[in-house]
LOBAGU-291564 format. One line per 4 residues: number of its first residue (from 1); their letters; for each residue x, y, z of N, C-alpha, C. Coordinates in nm, 2 decimals. Atoms other than C-alpha are relative to their C-alpha. Last residue first. Layout:
N
NUM> a> X,Y,Z,X,Y,Z,X,Y,Z  ...
! end
This chain:
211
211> xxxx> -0.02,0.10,-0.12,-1.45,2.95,-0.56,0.06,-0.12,-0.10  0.09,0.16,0.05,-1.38,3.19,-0.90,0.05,-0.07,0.17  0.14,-0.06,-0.07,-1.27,3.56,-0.79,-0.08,-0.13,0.00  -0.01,-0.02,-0.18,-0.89,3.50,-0.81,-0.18,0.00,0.05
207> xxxx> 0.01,0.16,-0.02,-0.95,3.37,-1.20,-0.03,0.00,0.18  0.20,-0.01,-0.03,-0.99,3.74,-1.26,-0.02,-0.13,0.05  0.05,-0.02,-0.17,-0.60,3.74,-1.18,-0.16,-0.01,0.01  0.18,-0.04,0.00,-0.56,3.57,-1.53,0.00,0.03,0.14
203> xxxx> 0.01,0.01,0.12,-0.16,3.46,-1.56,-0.13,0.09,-0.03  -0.13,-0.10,-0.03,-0.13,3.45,-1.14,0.00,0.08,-0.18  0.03,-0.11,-0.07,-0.44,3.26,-1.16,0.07,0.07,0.00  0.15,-0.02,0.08,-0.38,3.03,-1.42,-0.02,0.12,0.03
199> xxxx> -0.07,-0.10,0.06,-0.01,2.99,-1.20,-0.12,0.03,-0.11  0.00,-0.13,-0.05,-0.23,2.89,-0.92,0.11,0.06,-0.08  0.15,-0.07,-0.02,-0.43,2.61,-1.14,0.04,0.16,0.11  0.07,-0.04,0.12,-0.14,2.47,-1.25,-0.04,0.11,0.03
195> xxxx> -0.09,-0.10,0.03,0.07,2.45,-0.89,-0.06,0.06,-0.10  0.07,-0.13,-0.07,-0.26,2.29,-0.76,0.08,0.09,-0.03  0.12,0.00,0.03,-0.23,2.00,-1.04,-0.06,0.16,0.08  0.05,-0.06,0.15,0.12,1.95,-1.04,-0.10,0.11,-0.02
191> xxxx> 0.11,-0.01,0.03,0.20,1.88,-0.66,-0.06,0.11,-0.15  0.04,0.09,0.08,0.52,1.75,-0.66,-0.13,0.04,0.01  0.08,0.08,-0.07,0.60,2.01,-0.38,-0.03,-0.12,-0.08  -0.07,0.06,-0.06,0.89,2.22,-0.56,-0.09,-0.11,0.10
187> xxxx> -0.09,-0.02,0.12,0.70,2.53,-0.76,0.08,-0.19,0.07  0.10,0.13,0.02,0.41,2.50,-0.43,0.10,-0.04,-0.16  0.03,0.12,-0.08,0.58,2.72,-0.24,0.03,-0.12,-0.08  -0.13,0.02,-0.01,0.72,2.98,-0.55,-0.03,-0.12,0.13
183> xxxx> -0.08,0.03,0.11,0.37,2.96,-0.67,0.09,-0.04,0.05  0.05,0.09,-0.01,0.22,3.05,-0.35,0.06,-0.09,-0.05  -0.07,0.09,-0.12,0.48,3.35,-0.31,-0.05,-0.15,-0.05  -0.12,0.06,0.03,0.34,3.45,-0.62,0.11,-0.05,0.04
179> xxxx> 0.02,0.08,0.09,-0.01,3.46,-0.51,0.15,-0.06,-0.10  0.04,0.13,-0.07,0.06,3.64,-0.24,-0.03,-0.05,-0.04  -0.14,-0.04,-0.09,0.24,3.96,-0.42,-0.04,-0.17,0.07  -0.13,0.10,0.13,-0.06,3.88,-0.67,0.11,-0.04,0.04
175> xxxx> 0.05,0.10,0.06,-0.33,3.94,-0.38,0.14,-0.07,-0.06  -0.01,0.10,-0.15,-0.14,4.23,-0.22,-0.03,-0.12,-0.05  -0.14,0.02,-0.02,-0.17,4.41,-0.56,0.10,-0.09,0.11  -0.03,0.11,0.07,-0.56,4.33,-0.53,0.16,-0.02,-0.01
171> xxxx> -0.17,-0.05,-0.04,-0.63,4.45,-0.21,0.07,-0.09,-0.15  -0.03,-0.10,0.07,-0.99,4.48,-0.29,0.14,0.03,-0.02  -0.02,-0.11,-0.08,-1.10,4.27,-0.02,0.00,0.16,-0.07  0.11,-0.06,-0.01,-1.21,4.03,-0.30,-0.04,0.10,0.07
167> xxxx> 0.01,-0.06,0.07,-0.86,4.03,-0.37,-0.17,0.01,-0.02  -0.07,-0.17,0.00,-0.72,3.99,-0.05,-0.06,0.07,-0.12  0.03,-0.13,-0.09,-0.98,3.70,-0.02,0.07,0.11,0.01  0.15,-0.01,0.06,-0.85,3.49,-0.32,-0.06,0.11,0.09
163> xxxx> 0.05,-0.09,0.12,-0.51,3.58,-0.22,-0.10,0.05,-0.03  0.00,-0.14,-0.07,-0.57,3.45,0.13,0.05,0.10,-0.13  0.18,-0.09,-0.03,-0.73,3.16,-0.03,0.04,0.13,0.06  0.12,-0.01,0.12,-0.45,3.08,-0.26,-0.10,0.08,0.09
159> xxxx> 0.00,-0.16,0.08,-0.19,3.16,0.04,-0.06,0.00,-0.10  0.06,-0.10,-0.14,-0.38,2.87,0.29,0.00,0.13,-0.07  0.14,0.01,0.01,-0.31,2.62,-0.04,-0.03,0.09,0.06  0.04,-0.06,0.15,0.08,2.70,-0.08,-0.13,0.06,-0.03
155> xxxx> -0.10,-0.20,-0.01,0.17,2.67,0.29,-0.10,0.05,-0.13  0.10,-0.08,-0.05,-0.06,2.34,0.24,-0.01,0.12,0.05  0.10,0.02,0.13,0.19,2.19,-0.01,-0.08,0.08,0.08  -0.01,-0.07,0.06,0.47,2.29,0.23,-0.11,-0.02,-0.12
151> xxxx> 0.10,0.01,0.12,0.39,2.13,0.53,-0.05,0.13,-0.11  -0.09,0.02,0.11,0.70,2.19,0.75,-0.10,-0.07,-0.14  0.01,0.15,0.06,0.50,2.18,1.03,0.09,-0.02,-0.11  -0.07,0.05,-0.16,0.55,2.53,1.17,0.05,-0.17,-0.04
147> xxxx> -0.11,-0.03,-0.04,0.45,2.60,0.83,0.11,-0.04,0.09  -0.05,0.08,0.10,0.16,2.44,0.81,0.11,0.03,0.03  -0.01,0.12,-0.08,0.06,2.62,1.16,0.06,-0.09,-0.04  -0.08,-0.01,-0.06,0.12,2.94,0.98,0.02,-0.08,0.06
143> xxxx> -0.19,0.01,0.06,-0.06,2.92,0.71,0.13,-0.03,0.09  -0.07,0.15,-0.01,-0.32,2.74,0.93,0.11,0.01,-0.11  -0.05,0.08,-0.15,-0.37,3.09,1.11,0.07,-0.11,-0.06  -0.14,0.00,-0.02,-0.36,3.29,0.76,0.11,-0.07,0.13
139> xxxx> -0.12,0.00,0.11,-0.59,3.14,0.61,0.11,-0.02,0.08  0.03,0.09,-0.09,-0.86,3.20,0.95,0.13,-0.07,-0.12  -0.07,0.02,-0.10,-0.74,3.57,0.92,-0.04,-0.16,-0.01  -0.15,0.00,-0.03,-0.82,3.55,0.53,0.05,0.01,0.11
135> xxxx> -0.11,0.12,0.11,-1.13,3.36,0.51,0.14,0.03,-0.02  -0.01,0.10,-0.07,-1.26,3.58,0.80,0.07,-0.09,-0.10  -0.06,-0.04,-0.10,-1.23,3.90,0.59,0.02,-0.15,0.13  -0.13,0.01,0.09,-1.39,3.72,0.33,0.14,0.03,0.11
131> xxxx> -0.04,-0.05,-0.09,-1.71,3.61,0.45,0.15,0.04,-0.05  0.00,-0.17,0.02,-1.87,3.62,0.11,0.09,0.02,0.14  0.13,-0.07,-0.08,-1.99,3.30,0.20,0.01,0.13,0.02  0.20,0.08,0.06,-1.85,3.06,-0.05,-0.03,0.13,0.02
127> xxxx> -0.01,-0.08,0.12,-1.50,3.26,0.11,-0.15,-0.01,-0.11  0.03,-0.16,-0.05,-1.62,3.16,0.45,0.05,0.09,-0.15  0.09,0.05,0.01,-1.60,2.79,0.28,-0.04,0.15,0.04  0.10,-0.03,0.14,-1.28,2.84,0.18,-0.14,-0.01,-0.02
123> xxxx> -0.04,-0.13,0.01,-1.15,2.95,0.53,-0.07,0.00,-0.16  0.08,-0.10,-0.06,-1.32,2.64,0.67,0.02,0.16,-0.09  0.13,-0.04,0.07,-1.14,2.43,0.41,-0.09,0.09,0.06  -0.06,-0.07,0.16,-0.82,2.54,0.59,-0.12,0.00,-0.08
119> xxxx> 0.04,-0.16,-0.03,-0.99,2.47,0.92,0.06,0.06,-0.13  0.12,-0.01,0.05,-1.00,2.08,0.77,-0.02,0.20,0.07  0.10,0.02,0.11,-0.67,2.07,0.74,-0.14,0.05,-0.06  -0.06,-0.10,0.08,-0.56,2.24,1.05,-0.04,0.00,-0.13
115> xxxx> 0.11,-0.09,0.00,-0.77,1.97,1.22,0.08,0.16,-0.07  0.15,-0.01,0.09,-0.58,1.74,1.02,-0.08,0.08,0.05  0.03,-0.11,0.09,-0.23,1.85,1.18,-0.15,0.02,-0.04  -0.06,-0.03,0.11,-0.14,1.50,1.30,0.03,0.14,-0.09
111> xxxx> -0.08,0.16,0.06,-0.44,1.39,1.47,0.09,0.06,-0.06  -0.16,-0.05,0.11,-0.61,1.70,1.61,0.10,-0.09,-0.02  -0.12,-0.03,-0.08,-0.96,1.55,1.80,0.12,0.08,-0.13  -0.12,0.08,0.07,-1.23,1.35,1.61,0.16,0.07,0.04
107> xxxx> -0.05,0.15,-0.04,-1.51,1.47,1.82,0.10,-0.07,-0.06  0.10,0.02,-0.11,-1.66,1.85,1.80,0.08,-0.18,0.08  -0.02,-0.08,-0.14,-1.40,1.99,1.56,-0.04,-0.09,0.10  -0.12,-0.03,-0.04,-1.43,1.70,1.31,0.05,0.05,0.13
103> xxxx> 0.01,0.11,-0.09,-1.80,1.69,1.36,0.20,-0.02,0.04  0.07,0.00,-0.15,-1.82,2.06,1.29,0.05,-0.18,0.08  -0.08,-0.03,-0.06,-1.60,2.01,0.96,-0.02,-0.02,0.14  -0.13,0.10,0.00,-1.83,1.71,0.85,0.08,0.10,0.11
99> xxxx> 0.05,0.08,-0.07,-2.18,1.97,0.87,0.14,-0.10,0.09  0.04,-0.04,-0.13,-2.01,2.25,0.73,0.03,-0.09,0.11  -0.18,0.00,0.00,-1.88,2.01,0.38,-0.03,0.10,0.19  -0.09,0.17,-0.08,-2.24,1.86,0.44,0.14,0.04,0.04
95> xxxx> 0.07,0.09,-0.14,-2.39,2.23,0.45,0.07,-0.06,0.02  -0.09,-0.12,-0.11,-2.13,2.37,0.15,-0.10,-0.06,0.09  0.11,-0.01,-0.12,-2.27,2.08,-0.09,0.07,0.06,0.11  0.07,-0.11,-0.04,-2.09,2.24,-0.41,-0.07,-0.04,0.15
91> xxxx> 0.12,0.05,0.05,-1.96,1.89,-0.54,-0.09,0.11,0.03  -0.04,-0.01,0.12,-1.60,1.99,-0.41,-0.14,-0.04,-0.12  -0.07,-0.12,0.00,-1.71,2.11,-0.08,0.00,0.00,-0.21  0.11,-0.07,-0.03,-1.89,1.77,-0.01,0.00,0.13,-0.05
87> xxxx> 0.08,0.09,0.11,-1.57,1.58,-0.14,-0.12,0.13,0.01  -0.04,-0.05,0.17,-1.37,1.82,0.07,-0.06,-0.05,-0.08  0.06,-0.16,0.01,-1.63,1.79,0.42,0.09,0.02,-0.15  0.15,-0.01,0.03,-1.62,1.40,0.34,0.01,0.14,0.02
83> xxxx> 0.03,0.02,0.12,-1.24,1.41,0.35,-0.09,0.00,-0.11  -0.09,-0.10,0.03,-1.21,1.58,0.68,-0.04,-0.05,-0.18  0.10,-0.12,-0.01,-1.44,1.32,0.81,0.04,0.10,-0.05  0.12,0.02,0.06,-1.26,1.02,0.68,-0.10,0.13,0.00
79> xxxx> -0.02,-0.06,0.09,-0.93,1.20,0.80,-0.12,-0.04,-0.09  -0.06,-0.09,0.00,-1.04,1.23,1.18,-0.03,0.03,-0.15  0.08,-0.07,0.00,-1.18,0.86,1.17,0.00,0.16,-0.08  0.03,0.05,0.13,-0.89,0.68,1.03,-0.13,0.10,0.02
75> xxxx> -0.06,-0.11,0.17,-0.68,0.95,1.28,-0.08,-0.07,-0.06  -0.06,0.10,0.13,-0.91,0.81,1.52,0.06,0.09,-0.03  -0.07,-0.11,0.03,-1.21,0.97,1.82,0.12,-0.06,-0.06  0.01,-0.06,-0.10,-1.45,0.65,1.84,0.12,0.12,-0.03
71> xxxx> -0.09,0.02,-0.06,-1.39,0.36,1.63,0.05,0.11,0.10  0.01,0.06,-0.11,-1.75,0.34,1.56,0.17,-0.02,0.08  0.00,-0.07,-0.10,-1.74,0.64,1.38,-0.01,-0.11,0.07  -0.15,-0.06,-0.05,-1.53,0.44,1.10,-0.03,0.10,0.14
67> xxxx> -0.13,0.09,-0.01,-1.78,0.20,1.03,0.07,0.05,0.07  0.07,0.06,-0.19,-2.05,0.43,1.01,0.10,-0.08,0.06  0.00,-0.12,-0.07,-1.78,0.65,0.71,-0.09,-0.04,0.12  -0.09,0.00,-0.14,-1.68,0.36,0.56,-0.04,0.09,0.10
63> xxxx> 0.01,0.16,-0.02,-1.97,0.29,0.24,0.12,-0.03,0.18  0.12,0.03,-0.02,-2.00,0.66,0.24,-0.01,-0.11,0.08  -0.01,-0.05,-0.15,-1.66,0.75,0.22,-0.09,-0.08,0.05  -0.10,0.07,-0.07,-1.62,0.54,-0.12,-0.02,0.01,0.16
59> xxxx> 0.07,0.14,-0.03,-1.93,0.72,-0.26,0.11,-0.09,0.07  0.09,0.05,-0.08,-1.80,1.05,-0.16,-0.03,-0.13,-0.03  -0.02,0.02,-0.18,-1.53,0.99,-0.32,-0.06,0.03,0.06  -0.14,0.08,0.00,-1.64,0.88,-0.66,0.08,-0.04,0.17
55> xxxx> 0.14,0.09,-0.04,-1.89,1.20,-0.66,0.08,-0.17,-0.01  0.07,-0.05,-0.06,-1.58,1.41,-0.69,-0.10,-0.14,0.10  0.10,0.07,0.01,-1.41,1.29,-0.98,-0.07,0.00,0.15  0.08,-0.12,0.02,-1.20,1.60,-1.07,-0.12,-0.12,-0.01
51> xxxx> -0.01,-0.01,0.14,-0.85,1.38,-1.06,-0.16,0.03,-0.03  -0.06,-0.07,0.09,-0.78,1.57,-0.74,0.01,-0.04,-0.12  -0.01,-0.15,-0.02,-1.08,1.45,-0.55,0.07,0.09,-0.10  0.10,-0.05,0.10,-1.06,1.12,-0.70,-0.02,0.11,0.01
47> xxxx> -0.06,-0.01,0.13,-0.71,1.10,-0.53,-0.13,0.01,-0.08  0.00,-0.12,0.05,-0.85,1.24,-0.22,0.11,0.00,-0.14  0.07,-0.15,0.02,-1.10,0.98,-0.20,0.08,0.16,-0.05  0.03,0.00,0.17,-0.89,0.69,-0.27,-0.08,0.13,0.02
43> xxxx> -0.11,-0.04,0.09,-0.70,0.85,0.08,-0.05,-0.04,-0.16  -0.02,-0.17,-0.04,-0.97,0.86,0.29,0.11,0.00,-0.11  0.09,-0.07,0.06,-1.06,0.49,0.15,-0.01,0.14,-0.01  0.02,-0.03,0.11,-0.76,0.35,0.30,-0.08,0.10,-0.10
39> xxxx> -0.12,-0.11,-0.01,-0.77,0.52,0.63,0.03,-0.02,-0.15  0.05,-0.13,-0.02,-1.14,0.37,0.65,0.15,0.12,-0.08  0.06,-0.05,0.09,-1.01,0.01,0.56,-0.04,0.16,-0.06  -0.04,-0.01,0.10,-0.73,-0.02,0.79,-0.05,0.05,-0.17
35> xxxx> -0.09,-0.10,0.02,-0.94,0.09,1.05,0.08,-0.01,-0.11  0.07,-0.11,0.04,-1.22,-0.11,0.96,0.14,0.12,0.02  -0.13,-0.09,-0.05,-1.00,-0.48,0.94,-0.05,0.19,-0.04  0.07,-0.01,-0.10,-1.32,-0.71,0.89,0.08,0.15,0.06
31> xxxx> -0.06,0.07,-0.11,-1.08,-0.91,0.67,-0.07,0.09,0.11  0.04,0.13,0.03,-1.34,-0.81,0.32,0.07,-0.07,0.16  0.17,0.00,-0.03,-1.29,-0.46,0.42,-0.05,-0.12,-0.01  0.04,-0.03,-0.14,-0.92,-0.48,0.45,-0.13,0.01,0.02
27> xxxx> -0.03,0.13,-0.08,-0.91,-0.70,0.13,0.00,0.05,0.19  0.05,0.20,0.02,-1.09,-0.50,-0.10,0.02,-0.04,0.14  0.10,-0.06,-0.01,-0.90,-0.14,0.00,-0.14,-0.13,0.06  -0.03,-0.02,-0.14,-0.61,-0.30,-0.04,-0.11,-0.02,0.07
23> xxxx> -0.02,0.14,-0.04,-0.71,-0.40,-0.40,0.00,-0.02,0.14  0.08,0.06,0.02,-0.83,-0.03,-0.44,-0.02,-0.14,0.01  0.04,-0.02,-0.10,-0.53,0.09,-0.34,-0.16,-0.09,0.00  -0.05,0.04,-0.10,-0.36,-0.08,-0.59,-0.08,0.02,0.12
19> xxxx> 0.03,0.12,-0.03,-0.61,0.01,-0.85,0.05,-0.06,0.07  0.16,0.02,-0.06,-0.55,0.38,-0.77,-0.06,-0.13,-0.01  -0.02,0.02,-0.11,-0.19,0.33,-0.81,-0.16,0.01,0.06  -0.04,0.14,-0.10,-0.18,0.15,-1.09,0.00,0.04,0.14
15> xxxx> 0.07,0.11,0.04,-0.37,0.46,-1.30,0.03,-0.14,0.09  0.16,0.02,-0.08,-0.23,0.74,-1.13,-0.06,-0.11,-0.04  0.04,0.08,0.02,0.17,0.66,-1.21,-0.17,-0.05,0.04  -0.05,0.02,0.09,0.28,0.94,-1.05,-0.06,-0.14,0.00
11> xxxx> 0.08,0.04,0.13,0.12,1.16,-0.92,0.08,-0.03,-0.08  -0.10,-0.06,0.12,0.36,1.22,-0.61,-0.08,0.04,-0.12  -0.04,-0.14,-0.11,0.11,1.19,-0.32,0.10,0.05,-0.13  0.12,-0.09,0.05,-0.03,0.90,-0.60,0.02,0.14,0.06
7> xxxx> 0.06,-0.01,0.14,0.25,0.70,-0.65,-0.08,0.11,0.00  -0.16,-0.08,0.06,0.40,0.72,-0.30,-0.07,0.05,-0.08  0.02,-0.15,-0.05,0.05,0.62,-0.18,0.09,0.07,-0.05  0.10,-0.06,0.08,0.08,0.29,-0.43,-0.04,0.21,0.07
3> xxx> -0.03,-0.01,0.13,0.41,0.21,-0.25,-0.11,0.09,-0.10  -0.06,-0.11,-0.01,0.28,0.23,0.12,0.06,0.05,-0.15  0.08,-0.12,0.00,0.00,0.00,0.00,0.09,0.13,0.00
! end
């Protein structure tokens, strides 16, 4: 399994590594084995997530997600829930993606960082909501928690939304100034897909106004 995550945290080789996991996936649910299962499944999710298959990971969650609250406060828990508010998010259902964060907060504890995680989508969800000015102090907290962490992919992600919000603020020269830090983050993360999409934006600043 550890092999196929490589693959896919990297993107490489997406095709064998999502049926690897997917075999895993199989056999810890088929051996009864829920934790193993759940922590799988959190992770095919956020490879459907980033290859723009959405509905995919929720249905995966779904099938783990009673399962997984029976293990009582978890990292398999934790990232299942975390993963159902980005699926949720990424399908427009801002309630469920709410709904998830809340339970996070409320019972799944800080595993790792993940509640950092999931307050990052908070900050995009206050952007949904026009809250903007909250979308960039709440930004700029888990920019700096990433950080502390040495998690440079989600350095990158925290300064998108506090772009996006500097520039709904109106601050737009501030925006780009932090938007091409993002870049220079996320230039060295193996993460292709989010580096794209914030040099799009850096290229097209109107792009800053799209959730």
């Amino acid at each position: 399994m550890m092999a196929a995550l490589s693959h896919v945290f990297l993107w490489k080789e997406p095709t064998w590594a999502e049926r690897e996991l997917l075999r895993c996936y199989g056999l810890a649910s088929a051996a009864g084995h829920v934790y193993d299962a759940a922590t799988i499944a959190a992770h095919l999710s956020g490879f459907y997530r980033l290859s723009g298959r959405p509905q995919e990971a929720l249905a995966i969650l779904r099938q783990v997600l009673g399962a997984a609250r029976t293990l009582g406060p978890s990292i398999p828990l934790a990232t299942v829930l975390v993963e159902c508010a980005y699926a949720s998010f990424a399908v427009k259902r801002f309630g469920d993606a709410s709904q998830a964060l809340d339970e996070v907060r409320a019972s799944a504890g800080d595993y790792g960082g993940l509640l950092a995680v999931a307050e990052l989508l908070g900050s995009q969800i206050h952007l949904v909501n026009r809250q903007h000015q909250d979308a960039l102090l709440l930004a700029e907290c888990v920019e700096q928690r990433f950080s502390r962490m040495g998690r440079l992919r989600f350095v990158g992600k925290s300064l998108i939304v506090q772009a996006k919000a500097l520039h709904a603020l109106g601050h737009r020269a501030q925006a780009l100034r932090v938007l091409r830090v993002a870049v220079d983050v996320l230039t060295n993360t193996g993460q292709p897909l989010i580096l794209d999409d914030a040099r799009r934006m850096l290229a097209e600043p109107s792009r800053l106004a799209r959730i």
